[in-house]
C-alpha positions in Angstrom: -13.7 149.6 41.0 -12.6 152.4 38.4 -14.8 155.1 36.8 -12.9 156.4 33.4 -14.7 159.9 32.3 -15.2 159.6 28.9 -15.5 163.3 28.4 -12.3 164.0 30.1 -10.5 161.8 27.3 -8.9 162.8 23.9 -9.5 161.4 21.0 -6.7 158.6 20.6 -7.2 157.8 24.1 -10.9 156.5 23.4 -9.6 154.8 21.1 -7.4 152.6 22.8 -10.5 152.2 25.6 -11.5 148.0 25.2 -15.1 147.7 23.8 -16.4 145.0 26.0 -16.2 148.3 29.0 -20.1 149.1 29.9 -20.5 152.9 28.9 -22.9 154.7 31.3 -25.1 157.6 30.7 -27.0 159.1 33.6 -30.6 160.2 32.7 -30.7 163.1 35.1 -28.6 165.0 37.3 -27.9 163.3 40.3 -25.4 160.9 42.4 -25.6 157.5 41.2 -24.7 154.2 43.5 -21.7 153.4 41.0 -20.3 150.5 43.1 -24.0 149.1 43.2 -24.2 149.8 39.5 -20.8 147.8 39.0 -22.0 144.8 40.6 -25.6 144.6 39.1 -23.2 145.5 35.8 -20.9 142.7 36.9 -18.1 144.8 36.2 -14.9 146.4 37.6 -14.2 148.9 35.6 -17.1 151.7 34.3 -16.9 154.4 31.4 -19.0 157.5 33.1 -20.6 159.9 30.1 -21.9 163.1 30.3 -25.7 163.0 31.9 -28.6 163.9 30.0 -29.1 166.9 31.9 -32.7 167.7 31.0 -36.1 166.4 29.1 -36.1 163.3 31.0 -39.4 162.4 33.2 -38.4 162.5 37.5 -40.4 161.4 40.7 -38.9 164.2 42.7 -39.8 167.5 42.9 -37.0 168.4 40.6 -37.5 172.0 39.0 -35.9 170.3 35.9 -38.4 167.6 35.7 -40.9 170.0 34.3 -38.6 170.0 30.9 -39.1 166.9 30.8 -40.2 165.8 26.6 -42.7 162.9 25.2 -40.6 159.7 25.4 -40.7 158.9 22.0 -38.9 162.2 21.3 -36.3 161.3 24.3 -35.9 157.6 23.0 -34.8 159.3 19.3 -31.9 161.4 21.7 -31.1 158.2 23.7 -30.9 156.2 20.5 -28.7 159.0 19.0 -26.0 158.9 21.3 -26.0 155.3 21.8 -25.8 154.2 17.7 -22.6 156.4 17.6 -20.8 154.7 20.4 -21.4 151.2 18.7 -20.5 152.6 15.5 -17.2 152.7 17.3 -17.1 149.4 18.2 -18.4 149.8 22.0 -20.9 147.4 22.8 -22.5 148.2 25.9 -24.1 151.2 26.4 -26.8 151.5 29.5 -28.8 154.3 30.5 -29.1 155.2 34.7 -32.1 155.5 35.2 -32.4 156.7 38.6 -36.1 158.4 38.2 -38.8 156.2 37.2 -39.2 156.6 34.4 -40.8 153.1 32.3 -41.7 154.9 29.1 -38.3 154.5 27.6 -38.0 150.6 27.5 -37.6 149.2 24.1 -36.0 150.4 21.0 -33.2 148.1 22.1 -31.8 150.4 24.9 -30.9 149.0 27.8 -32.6 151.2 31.3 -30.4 150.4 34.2 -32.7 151.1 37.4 -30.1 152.1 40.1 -30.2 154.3 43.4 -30.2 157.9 42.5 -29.7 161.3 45.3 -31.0 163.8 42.7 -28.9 167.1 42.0 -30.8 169.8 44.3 -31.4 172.5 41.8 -33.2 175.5 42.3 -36.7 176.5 42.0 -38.3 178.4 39.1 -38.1 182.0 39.2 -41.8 183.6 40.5 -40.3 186.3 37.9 -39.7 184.1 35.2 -41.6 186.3 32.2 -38.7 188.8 33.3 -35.7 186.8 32.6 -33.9 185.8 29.5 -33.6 181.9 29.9 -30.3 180.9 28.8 -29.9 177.4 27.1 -26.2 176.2 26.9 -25.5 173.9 24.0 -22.0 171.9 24.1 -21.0 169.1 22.7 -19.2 166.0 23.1 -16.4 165.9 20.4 -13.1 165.1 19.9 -10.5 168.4 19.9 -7.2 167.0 18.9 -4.8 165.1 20.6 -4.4 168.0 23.4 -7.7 168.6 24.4 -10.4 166.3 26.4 -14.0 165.8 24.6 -16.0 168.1 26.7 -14.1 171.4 25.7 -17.0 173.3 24.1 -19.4 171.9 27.0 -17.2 172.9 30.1 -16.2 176.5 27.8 -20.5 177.4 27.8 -20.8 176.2 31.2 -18.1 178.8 32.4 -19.8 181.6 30.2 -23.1 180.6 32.0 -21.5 181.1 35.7 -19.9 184.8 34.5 -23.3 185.2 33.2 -25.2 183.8 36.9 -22.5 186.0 38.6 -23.2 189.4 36.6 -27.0 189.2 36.0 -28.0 186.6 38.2 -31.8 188.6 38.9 -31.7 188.8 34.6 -31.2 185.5 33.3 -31.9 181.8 34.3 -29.2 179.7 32.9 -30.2 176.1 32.5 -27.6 173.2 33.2 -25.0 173.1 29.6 -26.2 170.0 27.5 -23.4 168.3 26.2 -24.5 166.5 23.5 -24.7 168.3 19.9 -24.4 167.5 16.4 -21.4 166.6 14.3 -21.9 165.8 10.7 -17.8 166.5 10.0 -15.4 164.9 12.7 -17.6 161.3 13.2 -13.7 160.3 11.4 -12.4 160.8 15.0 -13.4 158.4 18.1 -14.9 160.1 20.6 -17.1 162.2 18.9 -20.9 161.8 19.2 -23.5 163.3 17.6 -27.9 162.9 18.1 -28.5 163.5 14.5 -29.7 167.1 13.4 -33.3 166.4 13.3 -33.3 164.7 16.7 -31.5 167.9 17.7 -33.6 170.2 16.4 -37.1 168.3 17.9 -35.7 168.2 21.2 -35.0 171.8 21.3 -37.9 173.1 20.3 -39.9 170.4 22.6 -37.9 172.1 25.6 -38.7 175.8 23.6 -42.4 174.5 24.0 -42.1 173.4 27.5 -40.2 177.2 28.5 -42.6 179.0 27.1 -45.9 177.2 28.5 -43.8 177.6 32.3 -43.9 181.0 31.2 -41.1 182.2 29.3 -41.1 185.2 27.3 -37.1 185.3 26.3 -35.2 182.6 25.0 -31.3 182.7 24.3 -29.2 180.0 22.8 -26.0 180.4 24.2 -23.5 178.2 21.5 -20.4 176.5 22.0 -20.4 174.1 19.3 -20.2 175.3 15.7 -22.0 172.5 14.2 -24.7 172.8 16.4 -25.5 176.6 14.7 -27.5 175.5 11.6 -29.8 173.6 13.3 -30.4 176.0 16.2 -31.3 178.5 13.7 -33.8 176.3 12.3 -34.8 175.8 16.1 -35.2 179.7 16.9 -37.5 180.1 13.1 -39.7 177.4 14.1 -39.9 178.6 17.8 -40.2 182.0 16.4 -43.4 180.7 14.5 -45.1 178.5 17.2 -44.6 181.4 19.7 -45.1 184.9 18.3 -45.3 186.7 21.8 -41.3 185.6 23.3 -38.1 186.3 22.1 -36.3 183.5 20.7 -32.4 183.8 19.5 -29.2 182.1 19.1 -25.7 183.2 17.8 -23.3 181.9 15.7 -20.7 181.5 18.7 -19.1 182.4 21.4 -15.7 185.2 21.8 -16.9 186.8 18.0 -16.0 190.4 19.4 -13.2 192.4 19.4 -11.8 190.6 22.2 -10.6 187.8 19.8 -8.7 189.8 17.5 -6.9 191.7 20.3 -5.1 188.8 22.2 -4.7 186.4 19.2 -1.0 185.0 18.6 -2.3 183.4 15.5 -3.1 184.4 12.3 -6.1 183.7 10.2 -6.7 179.9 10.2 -5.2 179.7 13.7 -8.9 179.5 15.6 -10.5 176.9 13.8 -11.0 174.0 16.4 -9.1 172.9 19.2 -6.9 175.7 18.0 -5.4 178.2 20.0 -8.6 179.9 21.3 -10.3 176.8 23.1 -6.9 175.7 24.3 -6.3 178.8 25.8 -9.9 178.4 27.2 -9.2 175.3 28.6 -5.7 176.1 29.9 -7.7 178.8 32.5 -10.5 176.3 33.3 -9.1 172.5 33.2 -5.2 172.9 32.7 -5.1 169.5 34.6 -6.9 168.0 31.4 -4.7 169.7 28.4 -1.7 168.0 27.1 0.4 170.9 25.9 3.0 168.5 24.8 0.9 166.8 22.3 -0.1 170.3 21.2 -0.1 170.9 17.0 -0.5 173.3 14.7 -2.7 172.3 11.5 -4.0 174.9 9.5 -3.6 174.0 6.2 -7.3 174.6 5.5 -8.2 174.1 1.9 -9.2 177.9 1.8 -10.3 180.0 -1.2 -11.7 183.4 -1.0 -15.4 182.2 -0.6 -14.7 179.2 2.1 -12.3 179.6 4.9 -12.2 178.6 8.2 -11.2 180.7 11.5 -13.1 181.1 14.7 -16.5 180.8 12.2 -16.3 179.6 8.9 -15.7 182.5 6.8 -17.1 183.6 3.1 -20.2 183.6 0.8 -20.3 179.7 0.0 -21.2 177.3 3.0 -20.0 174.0 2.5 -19.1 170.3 4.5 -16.5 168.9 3.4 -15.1 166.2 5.0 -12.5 167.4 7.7 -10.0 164.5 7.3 -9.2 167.0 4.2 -7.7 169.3 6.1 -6.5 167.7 9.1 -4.7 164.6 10.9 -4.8 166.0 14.4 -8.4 166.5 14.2 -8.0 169.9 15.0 -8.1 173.5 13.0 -5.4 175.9 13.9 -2.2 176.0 16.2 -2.9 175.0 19.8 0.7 176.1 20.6 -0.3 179.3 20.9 -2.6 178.8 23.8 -2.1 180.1 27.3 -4.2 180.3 30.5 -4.5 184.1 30.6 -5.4 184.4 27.4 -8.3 182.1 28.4 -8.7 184.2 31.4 -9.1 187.5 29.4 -11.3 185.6 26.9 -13.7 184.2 29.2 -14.0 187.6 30.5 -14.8 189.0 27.0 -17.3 186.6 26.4 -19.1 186.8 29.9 -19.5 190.2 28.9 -20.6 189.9 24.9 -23.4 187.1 26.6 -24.2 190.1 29.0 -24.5 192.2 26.0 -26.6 189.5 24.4 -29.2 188.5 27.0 -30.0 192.6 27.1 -30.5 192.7 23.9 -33.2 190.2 23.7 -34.8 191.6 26.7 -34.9 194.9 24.7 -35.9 193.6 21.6 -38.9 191.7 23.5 -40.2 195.1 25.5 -39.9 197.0 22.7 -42.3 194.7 20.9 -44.5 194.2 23.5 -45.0 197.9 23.3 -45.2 198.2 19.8 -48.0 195.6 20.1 -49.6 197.4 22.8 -49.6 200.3 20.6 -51.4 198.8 17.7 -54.0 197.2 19.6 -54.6 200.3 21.6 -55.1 201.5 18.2 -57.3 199.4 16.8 -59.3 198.7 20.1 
């Protein structure tokens, strides 16, 4: 039997992946049976995904199950993921469905029950009201021909355990969730995308969920630019439905002056599997980058409104479509990444997160006092 990790592959190299392979998405965290799942599949070879990590409905006694979200809201995530790998010609997808859950069925996906040891995680904080809960949003995308598909997930998972590691009594960083929203590089194979409304439901069902276990702070840790609009929308409807926590997001990761300090590249050299995130990956998965294959594109069609860096830059916000600007798939020069710049990056970054998360809590005491205050006042 072979397992190919489809997250763990560029761009060109899903490509050449044969369509008749069954693609498998856990529902879950947890160690599946695969060689029981081949045979049920009839199959020798299996394409592994990234697991729903969250929002699905478990038997066990799984902290994570209590995040779990109504299944028709679930089925509309499933259903995203699933009409993006047939629109590239895949024809299989199933769904492990190691948990129980019956709610799903119909909608034409196709539940796979199979043998399931869940992922132990720990329990809920008894001081949950005091931490900042940290919600990790990747993606699965393609980032050139250099760099594997799960680049932004596996960079906001490392900014998570700095985070743990420096704060760990401060914040409760949930599992990274790998699946975003990309309305600009669907030209490239690989990439997925759940559609931004789908997106933006989810979230603020697993907002609503957070805040009724008792959450007061809320922090949307990004590693996915075009997940940004549509967490924004997330944090002013969250804002609304919960007036009493603190609910925030930035734009993205490494925006300090960190990125300006150990830069190679000029401006246009960040952009996207540029040499930023391949320096990133370099420190964390050098065993998954292909320097070789490396390129520089950053011929951005730029004008002093609309530019592209780390962050799209200028007054005008726009979408155009990124086979413009690129063959690669990428923005920037991925030459110019090396591990220690990662290293001294990640470092950065731990720390502007660290900066981030205190923020928020501030922001949230000092309303709660102001609030205090008033009603003192008017009491």
């Amino acid at each position: 039997m072979q397992i190919i990790c489809y997250a763990d592959l560029t761009w060109p190299e899903v490509a050449e992946l044969p369509r008749h392979l069954p693609l498998l998405i856990p529902l879950g965290l947890g160690e599946y049976d695969l060689p029981a799942v081949a045979a049920q599949l009839g199959a020798e070879t299996l394409v592994m995904l990234p697991a729903v990590p969250y929002g699905c409905a478990r038997m066990d006694d799984d902290p994570l199950g209590r995040l779990a979200v109504r299944p028709g809201l679930l089925r509309r995530v499933l259903l995203g993921i699933s009409r993006e790998l047939r629109a590239q010609g895949f024809r299989r997808i199933v769904f492990l469905n190691g948990h129980g859950d019956q709610k799903l069925r119909g909608d034409g996906l196709e539940l796979l029950a199979a043998a399931c040891q869940p992922q132990p995680t720990p329990p809920w904080p008894a001081d949950l009201p005091q931490r900042t809960v940290v919600i990790s949003t990747g993606h699965t995308e393609q980032h050139g021909y250099h760099l594997p598909l799960h680049t932004d997930t596996t960079i906001v998972e490392a900014l998570a355990a700095g985070l743990s590691e420096a704060a760990g009594d401060e914040v409760l960083c949930l599992p990274a969730w790998p699946y975003g929203v990309s309305t600009h590089t669907r030209q490239f194979p690989g990439t997925l995308t759940l559609g931004g409304r789908a997106f933006e439901d989810f979230f603020l069902a697993i907002v609503d969920r957070l805040a009724a276990l008792g959450a007061e702070m809320i922090y949307f840790s990004n590693g996915h630019g075009g997940n940004h609009s549509f967490l924004v929308n997330v944090v002013k409807l969250a804002g609304e439905r919960h007036p009493t926590c603190f609910i925030a997001a930035e734009w993205l990761h490494t925006t300090g002056p960190a990125l300006a300090r150990y830069r190679a590249t000029a401006i246009g050299g960040m952009g996207h599997g540029g040499e930023l995130e391949t320096s990133y990956m370099l420190h964390l998965r050098p065993d998954l980058v292909h320097m070789a294959r490396a390129a520089s594109e950053v011929d951005f069609v730029s004008t002093p409104g609309y530019y592209m860096d780390w962050v799209e830059g200028g007054r005008l916000i726009a979408n155009p479509p990124w086979s413009d600007d690129t063959v690669s798939g990428i923005y920037g020069d991925g030459r110019m990444g090396t591990a220690e710049k990662g290293r001294l990056w990640l470092a950065a970054a731990v720390q502007e997160r660290l900066e981030a998360v205190r923020e928020v809590r501030e922001q949230h005491t000092r309303r709660q006092a102001r609030r205090a205050a008033r009603q003192r006042r008017l009491g």
